[in-house]
VOGU-3710 file (C-alpha; in Angstrom, 3 decimals, decimal comma):
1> xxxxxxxxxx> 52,627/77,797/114,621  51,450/74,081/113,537  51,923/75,387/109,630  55,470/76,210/110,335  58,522/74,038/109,750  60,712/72,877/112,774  63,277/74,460/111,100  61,421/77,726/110,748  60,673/77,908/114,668  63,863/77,163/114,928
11> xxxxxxxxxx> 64,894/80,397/113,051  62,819/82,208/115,044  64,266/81,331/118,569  67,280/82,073/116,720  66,231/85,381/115,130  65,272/86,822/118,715  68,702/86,221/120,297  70,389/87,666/117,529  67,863/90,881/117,859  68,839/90,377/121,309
21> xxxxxxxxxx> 72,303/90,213/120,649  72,113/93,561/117,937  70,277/95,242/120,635  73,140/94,502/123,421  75,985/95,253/120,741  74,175/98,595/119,743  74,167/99,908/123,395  77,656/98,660/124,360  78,654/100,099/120,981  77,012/103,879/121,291
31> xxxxxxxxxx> 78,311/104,373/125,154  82,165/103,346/123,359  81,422/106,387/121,123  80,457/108,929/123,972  83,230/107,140/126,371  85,385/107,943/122,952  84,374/110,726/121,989  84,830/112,090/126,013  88,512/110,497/126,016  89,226/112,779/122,986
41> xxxxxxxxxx> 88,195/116,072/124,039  90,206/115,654/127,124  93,128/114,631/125,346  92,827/117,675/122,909  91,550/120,230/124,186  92,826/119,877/127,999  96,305/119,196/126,694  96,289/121,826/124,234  95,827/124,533/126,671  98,395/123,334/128,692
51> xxxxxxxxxx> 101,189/122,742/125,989  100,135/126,380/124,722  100,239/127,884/128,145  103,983/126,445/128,860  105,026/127,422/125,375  103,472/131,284/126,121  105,520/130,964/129,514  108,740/130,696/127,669  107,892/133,036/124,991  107,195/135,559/127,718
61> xxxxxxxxxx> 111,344/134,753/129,029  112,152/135,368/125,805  110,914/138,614/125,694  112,814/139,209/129,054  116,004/138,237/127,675  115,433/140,315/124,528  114,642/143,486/126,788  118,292/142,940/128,206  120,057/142,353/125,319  118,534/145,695/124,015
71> xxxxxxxxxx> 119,284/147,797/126,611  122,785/146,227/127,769  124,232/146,103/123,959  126,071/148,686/122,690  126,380/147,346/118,893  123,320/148,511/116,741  122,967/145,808/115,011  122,679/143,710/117,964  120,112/146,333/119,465  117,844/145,807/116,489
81> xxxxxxxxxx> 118,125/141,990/116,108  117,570/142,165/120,452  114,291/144,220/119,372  113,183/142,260/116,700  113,556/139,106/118,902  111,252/140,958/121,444  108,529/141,571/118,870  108,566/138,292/117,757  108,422/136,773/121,420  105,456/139,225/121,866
91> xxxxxxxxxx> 103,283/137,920/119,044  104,206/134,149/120,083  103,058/135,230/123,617  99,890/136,223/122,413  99,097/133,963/119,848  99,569/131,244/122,206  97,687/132,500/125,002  94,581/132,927/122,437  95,365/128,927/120,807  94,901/128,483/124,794
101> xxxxxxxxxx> 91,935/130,553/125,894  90,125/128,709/122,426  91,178/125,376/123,909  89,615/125,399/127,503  87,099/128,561/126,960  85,646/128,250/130,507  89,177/129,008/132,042  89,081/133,071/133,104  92,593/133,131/133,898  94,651/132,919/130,533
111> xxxxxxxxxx> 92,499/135,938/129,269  94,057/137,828/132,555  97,363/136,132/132,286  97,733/137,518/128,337  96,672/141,044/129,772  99,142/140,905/132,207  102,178/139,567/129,815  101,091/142,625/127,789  100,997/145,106/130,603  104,533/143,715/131,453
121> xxxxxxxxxx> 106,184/144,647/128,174  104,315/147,375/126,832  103,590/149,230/130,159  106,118/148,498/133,130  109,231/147,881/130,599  108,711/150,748/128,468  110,424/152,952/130,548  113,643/150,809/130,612  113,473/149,997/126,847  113,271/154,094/126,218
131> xxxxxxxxxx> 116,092/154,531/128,571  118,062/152,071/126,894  117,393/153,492/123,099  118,767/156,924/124,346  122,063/155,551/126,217  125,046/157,552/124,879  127,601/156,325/127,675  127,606/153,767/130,439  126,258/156,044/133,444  123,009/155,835/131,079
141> xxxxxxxxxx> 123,406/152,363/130,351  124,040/151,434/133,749  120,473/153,435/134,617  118,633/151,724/132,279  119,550/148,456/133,937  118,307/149,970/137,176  115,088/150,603/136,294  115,192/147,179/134,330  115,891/145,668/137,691  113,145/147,719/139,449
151> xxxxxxxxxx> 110,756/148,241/137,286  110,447/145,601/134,557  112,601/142,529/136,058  110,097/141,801/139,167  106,766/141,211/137,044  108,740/138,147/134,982  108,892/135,879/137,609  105,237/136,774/139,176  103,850/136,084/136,355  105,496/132,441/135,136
161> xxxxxxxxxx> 104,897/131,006/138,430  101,142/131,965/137,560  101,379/130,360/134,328  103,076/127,575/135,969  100,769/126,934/138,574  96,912/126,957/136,417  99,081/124,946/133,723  99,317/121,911/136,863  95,596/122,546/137,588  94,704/122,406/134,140
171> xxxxxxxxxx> 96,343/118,717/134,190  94,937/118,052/137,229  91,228/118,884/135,772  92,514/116,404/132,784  93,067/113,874/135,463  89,931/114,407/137,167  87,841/114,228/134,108  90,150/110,953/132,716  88,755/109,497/136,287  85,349/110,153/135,698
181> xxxxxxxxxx> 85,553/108,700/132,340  86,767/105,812/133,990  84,070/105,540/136,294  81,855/105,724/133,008  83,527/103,263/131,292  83,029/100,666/134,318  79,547/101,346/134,780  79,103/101,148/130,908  80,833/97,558/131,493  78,803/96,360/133,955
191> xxxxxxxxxx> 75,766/97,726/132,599  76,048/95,686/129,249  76,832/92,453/131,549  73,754/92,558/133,214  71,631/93,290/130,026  73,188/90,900/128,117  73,084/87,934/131,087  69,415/89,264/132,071  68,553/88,717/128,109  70,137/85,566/127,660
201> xxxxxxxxxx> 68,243/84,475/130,701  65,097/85,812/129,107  65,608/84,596/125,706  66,660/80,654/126,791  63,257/80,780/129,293  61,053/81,816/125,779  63,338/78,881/123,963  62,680/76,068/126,219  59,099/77,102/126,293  58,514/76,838/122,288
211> xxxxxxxxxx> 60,668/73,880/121,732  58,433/72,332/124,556  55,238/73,862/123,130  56,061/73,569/119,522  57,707/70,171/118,925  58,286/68,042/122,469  54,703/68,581/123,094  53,454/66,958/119,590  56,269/64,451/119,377  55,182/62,620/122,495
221> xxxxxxxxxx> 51,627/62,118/121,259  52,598/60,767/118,476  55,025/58,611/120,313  51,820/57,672/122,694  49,676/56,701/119,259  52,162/54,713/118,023  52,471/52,479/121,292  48,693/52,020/120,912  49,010/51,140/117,134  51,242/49,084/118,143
231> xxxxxxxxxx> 49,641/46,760/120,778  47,077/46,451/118,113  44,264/48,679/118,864  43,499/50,022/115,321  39,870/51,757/116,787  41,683/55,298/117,798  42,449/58,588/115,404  45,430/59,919/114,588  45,758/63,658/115,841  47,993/66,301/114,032
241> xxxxxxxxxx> 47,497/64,990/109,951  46,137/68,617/109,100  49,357/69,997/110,183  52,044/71,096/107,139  55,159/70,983/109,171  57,125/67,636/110,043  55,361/66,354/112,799  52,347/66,522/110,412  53,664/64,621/108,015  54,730/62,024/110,909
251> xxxxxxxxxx> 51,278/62,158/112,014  50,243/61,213/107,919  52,838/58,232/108,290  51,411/57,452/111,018  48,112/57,367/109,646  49,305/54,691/106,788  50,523/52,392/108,968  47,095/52,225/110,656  45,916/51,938/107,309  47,871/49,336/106,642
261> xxxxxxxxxx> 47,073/47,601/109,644  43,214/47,886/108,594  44,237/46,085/105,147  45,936/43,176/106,687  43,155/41,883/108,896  41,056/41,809/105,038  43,713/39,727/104,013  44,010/37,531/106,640  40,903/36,204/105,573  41,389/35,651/101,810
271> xxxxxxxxxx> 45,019/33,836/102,771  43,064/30,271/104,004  41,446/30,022/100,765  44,496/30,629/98,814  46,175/27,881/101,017  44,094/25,497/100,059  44,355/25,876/96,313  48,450/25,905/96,961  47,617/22,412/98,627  46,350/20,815/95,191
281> xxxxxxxxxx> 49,070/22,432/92,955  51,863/21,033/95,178  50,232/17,261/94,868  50,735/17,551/91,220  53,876/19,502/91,384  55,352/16,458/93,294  54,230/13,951/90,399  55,843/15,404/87,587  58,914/16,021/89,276  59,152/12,492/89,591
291> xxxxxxxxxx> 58,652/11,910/86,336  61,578/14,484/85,508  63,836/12,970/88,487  63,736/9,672/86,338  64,744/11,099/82,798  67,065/12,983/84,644  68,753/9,771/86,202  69,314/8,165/83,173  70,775/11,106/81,154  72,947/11,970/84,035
301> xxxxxxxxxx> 74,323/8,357/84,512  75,100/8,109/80,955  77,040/11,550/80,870  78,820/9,861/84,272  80,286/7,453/82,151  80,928/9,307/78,987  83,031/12,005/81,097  84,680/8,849/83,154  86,031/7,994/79,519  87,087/11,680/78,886
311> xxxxxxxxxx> 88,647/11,807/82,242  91,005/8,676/80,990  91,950/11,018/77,714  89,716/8,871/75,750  88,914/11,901/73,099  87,345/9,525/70,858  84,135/8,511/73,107  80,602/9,656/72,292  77,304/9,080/73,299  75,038/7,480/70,878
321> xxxxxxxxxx> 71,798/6,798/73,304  69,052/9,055/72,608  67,956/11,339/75,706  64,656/12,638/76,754  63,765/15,680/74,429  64,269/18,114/77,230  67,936/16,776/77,785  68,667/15,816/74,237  70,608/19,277/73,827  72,915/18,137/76,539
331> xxxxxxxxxx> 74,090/15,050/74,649  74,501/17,040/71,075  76,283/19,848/73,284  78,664/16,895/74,817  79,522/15,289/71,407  80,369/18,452/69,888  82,545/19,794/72,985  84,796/16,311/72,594  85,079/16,821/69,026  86,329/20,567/69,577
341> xxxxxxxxxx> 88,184/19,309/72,349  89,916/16,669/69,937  90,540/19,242/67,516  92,132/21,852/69,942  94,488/19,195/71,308  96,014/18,096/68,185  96,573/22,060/67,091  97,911/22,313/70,498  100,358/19,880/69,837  101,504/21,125/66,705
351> xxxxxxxxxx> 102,251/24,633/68,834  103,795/23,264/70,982  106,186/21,566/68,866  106,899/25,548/67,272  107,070/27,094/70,445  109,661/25,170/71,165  111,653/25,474/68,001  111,123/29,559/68,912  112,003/29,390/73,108  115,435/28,097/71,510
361> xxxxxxxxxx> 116,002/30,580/69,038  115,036/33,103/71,870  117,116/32,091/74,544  119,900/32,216/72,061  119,493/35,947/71,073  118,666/36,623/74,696  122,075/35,534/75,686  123,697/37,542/73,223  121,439/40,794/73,986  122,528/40,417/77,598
371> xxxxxxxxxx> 126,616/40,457/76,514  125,749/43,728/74,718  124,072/44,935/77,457  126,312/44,789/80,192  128,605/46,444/77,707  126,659/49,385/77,350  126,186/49,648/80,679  129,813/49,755/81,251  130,341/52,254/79,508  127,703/54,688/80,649
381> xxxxxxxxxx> 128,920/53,969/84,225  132,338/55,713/82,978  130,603/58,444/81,063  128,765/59,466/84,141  132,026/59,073/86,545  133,084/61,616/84,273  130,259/64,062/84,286  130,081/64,008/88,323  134,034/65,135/88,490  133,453/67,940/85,546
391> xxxxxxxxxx> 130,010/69,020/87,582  131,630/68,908/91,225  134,265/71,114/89,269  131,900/73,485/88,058  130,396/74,072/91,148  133,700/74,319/92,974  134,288/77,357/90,690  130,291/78,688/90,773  131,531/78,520/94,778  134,059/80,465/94,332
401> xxxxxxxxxx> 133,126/82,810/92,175  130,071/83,831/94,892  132,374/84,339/97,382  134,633/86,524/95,547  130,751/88,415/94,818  130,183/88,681/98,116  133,281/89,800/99,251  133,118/93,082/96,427  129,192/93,611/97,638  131,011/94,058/101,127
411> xxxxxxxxxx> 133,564/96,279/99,811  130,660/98,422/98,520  129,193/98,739/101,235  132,222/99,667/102,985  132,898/102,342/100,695  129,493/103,530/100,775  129,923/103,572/104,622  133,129/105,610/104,363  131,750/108,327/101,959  129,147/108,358/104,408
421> xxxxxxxxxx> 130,847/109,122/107,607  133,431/111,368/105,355  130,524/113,396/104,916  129,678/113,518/108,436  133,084/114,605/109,038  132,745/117,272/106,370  129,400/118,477/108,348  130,772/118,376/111,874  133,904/120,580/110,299  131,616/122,741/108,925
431> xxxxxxxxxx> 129,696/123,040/112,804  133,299/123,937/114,138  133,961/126,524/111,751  130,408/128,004/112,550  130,270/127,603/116,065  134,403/129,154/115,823  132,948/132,282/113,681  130,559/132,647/116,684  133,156/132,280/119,579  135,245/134,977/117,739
441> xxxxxxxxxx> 131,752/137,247/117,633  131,424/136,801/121,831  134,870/137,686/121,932  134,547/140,948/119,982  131,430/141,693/122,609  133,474/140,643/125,283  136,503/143,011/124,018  133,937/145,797/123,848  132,585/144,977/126,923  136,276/145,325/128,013
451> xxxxxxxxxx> 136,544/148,932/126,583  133,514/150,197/127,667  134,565/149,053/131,760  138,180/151,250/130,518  135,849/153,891/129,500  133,880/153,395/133,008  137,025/153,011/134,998  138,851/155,722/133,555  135,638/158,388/134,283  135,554/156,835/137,817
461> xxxxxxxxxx> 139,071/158,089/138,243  138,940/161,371/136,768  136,014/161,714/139,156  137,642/160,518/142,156  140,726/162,733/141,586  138,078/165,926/141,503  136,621/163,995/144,945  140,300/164,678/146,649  141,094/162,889/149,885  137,195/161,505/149,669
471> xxxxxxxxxx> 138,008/159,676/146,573  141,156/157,838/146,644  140,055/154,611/148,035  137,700/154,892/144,809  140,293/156,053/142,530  142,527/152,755/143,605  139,197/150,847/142,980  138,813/152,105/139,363  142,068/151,742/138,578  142,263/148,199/139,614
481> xxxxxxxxxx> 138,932/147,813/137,377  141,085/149,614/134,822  143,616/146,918/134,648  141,146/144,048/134,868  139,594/145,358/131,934  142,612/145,951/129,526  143,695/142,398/130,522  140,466/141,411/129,671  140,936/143,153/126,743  144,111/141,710/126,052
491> xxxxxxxxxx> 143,071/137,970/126,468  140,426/138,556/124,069  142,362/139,941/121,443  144,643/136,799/122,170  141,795/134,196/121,900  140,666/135,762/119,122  143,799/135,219/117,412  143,941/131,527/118,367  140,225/131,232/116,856  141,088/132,646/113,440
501> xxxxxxxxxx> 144,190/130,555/113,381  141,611/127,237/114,387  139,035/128,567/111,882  141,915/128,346/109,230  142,942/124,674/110,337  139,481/123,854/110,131  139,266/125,124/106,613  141,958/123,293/105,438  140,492/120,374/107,370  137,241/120,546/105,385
511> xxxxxxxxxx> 138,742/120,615/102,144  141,156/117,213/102,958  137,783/115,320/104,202  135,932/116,662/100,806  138,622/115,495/99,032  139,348/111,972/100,901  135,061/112,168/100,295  135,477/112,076/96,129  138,603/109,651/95,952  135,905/107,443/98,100
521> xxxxxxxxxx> 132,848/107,826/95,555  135,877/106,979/92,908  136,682/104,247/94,551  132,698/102,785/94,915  132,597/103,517/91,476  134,837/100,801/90,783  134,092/98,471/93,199  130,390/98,734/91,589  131,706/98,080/88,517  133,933/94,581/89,601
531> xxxxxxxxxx> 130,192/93,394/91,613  128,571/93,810/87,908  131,363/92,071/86,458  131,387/89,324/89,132  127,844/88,705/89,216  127,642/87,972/85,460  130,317/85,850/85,953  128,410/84,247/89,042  125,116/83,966/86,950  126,837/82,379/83,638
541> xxxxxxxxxx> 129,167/79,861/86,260  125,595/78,856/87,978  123,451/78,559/84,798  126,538/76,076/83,429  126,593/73,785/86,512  122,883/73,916/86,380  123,312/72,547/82,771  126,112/70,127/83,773  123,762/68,802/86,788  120,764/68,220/84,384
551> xxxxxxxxxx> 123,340/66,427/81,836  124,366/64,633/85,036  121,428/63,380/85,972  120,305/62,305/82,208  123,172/60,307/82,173  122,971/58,633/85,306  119,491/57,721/84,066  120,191/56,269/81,155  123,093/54,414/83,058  120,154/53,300/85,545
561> xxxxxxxxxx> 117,967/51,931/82,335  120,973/50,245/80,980  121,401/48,186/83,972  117,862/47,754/84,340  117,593/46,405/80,819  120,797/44,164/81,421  118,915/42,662/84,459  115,950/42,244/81,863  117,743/40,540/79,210  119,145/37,916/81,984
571> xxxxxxxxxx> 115,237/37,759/83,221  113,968/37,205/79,609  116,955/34,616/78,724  116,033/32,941/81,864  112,627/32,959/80,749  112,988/31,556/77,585  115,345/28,885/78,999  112,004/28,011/80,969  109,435/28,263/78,300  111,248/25,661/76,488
581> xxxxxxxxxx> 111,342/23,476/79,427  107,528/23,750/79,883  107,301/23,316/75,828  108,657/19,974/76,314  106,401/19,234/79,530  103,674/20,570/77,364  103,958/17,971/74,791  104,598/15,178/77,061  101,724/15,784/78,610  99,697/15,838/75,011
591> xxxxxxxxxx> 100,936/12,781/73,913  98,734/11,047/76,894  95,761/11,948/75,078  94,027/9,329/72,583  93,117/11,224/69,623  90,440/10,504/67,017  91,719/9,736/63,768  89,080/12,463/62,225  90,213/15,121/64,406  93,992/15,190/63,504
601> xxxxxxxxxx> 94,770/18,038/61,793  97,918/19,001/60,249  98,985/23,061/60,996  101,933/24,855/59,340  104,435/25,427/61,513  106,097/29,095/61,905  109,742/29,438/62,321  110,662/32,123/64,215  113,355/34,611/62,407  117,191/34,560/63,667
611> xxxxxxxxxx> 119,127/38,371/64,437  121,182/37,975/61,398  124,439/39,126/61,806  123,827/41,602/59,069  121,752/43,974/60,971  122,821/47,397/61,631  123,694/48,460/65,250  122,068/51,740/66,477  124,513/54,284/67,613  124,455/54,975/71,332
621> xxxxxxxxxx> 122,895/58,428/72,568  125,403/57,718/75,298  128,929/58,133/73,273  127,651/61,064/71,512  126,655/62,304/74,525  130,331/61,969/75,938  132,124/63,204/72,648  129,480/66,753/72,978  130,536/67,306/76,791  134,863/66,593/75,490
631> xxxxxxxxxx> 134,518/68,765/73,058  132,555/71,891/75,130  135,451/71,749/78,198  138,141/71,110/75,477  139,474/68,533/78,356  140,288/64,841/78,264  138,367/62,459/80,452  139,672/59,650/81,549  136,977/58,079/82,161  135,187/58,051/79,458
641> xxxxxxxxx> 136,165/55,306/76,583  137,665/56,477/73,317  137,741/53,227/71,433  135,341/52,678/68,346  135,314/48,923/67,667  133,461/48,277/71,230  130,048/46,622/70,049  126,721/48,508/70,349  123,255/47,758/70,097
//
């Protein structure tokens, strides 16, 4: 470990908690998977034999009600659709019970519960089913139902409440086993929290032990050394140099500045000879400064007065007495700074006396820049009052023109809506006419039902008039039931009537909605067609303000820099007014100066060039501007000037 780098060990502290921390996640992580994996078989197969087994249950009614219908109808057709119904309810029956059994395999009671369906309507309701395929009148048909009632009827209910009742304990088992998936879950949960605090525990105890080990440890003896170096004890050996990590190479520092400490005490010894020999040099040091100090006096006290003289504007002084050779540059540099001096004053003067000849031609054309100025910037100030009125305009109409949008996108959708519920309508009429066609069909059973209780009534009687005295009360009996049943008869044929007659209105009923339904799409149509229309219009209005704004803003720009270079013009005439002031100041203070008669030089002047008035205006971007916008509204803005003699720049 004393080759490794600090931050090495450090990786390795690190390394083991996160191996600690992969192990933890990989055991919390695999007992999720069986927890999951648990969760999901109870879930699918558990409620998948249940939902099976209730579906199977009402199947197995079906088949009940089927077995009725076949023996209590008299219309074939109604006979065969009953026993086709019961066929079908069969095979559901025991499909499902197998899709059940497969689902919870260890469950011995849906195999017996799908035997005993079966048994049920192929053995205990055969004889009803037979009785009712031969019926040729209703004594028959009324025996049939007997032994439907005895024979077949009873086993129904028997069995559902069966089905019923493992179907709850098959939920309850799914509750049970959700429970002890719970209980898994928890432990699972606590299990990880102890491993993971135990290891954390475990891995912090191994940290603090190689952080102490590894770099506390060294780190204080080096500290230790170091006090020792310190207090000057040089004698002692510096522990830890053959390491390659960074407390080695503290250790190697360490070892220089003992080192170093070594070499000074060598030097302390050559240092008193070298003092000495400093001693002598400084004695003769001291000597020929002297000498210097005096040369220097004498060239410095003759500059004093030279500069004195300059000071006074004397620019015609010079110094004539010869310096020492080491200061002789100084006097030659003097001389020849007062003769440049001299020089630059008198061309400064004869600037001066053009600069002010130019500040007055300046200030002059300044004033009459700033007139032509403010004009200008009149002028835009109107052109823009115009463009703000046309753009507020514009966007007034852009306004309106989305509203009048939005109000067609609404009648769209309104129209939309109403072909919509028209269609419901249509539907729901269409229900009605069904669900009429299927009233009238009870009724015709119901009539028939009527005739056949005649039929019934009518043999009752014949047989209670063959009875004698024995079978009058009967006879009354049937002939009451005779009645009932040709009223019955009667108010079928009746209701019948009034259901043809409704399945007519409804007809005609359909047809108005399908038609109100296409005068609707029509009228969508349309309304589609103004929303295209508008929305163009509301694109091309909103791309012209758009323009207008941008034009708007240009304008009021330019208007902005016109101003700005109005306030300009008054800054620079102001200006100019000044520079001639400080001209004349200027030369004044020249004039103090006493000039050598060498030195005067004579310069050309320059006159500065006068605006003639010949000069040709530029046109303004600004008019042209406002004639473009007049012309593309075709309107007349009062704001904006018409005139063509107003002066330009």
């Amino acid at each position: 470990m004393k080759n490794w780098s600090i931050i090495l060990k450090m990786l390795v502290i690190l390394g083991a908690f996160g191996l600690f921390s992969l192990g933890t996640g990989f055991y919390a992580s695999i007992q999720i998977m069986k927890i999951d994996a648990g969760y999901s078989s109870l879930l699918v197969e558990q409620v998948r034999a249940a939902q099976n087994m209730a579906s199977a249950g009402r199947a197995l009614q079906r088949a009940r009600a089927a077995i009725a219908d076949s023996i209590m109808l008299a219309d074939p057709k109604a006979v065969e659709q009953a026993n086709s119904e019961l066929a079908a309810a069969k095979q559901t029956f025991s499909e499902l019970m197998d899709v059940a059994a497969q689902a919870s395999p260890e469950n011995k009671h849906i195999p017996e519960f799908k035997q005993a369906g079966l048994d049920i309507l192929e053995k205990q309701c055969a004889r009803a089913l037979d009785q009712g395929s031969k019926t040729t009148n209703a004594m028959e048909t009324m025996s049939a139902v007997k032994t439907f009632a005895t024979e077949c009827q009873p086993g129904f209910p028997q069995l559902a409440e069966k089905i019923v009742a493992e179907t709850r304990t098959l939920e309850q088992a799914a509750l049970r086993a959700s429970d002890d998936l719970t209980i898994v879950s928890t432990s699972t949960s606590n299990n990880t929290l102890l491993i993971l605090f135990g290891g954390l525990a475990l891995v912090l105890a191994a940290s603090y032990f190689a952080v102490s080990s590894w770099i506390v440890k060294p780190i204080n003896a080096l500290r230790d050394l170091m006090a020792v170096l310190a207090g000057g004890n040089l004698d002692v050996d510096v522990a830890g140099t053959d390491r390659r990590d960074e407390i080695g190479k503290m250790a190697a520092a360490v070892q220089v500045f003992k080192d170093n400490g070594l070499k000074a005490r060598e030097l302390e010894g050559q240092s008193e000879e070298m003092r000495a020999a400093a001693e002598r040099n400084r004695q003769a040091e001291q000597e020929r400064i002297a000498r210097e100090a005096e040369q220097l006096r004498v060239a410095t006290s003759t500059l004093g007065d030279a500069l004195k003289r300059l000071a006074h504007g004397d620019l015609a002084c010079r110094i004539n007495a010869a310096f020492a050779a080491e200061y002789e540059p100084l006097r030659a540099d003097f001389n020849a700074t007062v003769d440049q001096l001299s020089r630059t004053i008198n061309a400064v003067a004869v600037s001066v006396q053009s600069m002010d000849n130019g500040t007055r031609e300046i200030s002059s054309g300044a004033n009459d820049l700033s007139k032509r100025t403010e004009q200008q910037a009149a002028s835009l100030e109107e052109t823009a009052a115009a463009l703000d009125q046309i753009t507020a305009n514009v966007g007034n109409s852009t306004k309106r023109t989305e509203e009048a949008r939005t109000v067609a996108s609404r009648a769209n959708h309104s129209a939309v809506h109403s072909a919509e519920v028209v269609s419901q309508a249509e539907g729901a009429m269409k229900k009605i006419e069904e669900s009429s066609q299927q009233i009238s069909n009870i009724i015709g059973v119901i009539d028939e039902i009527a005739f056949q209780t005649n039929l019934l009534a009518l043999n009752a009687g014949v047989e209670a008039a063959r009875a004698g005295e024995a079978g009058k009360g009967f006879a009354v009996v049937a002939q009451e039931v005779r009645e009932l049943a040709q009223r019955s008869a009667q108010a079928a044929k009746e209701i019948k009537g009034l259901i043809q007659n409704s399945s007519a209105d409804v007809g005609s009923g359909v047809k108005l909605v399908r038609d109100t339904g296409e005068a609707l799409k029509t009228i969508g149509g349309f309304i589609v067609e103004i929303n295209t229309h508008m929305e163009a219009i509301a694109i091309s209005a909103k791309e012209q303000s758009t323009g207008l704004a941008e034009i708007n803003t240009a304008v009021n720009q330019m208007d902005q820099t016109t101003q700005q270079n109005a306030a300009m013009v008054e800054q620079s005439s102001a200006a100019a007014v000044s520079l001639a002031q400080e001209a004349s100041k200027l030369r004044d203070l020249v004039g103090q100066f006493r000039l050598d008669a060498a030195a005067q030089l004579s310069a050309p002047g320059q006159q500065a060039r006068a605006a003639t008035p010949d000069s040709k205006p530029v046109a303004s971007p600004a008019r042209a501007l406002g004639r473009k916008i007049a012309g593309a509204f075709g309107g007349k803005a009062t704001a904006v000037a018409t005139a063509e003699d107003w002066e330009e720049f």
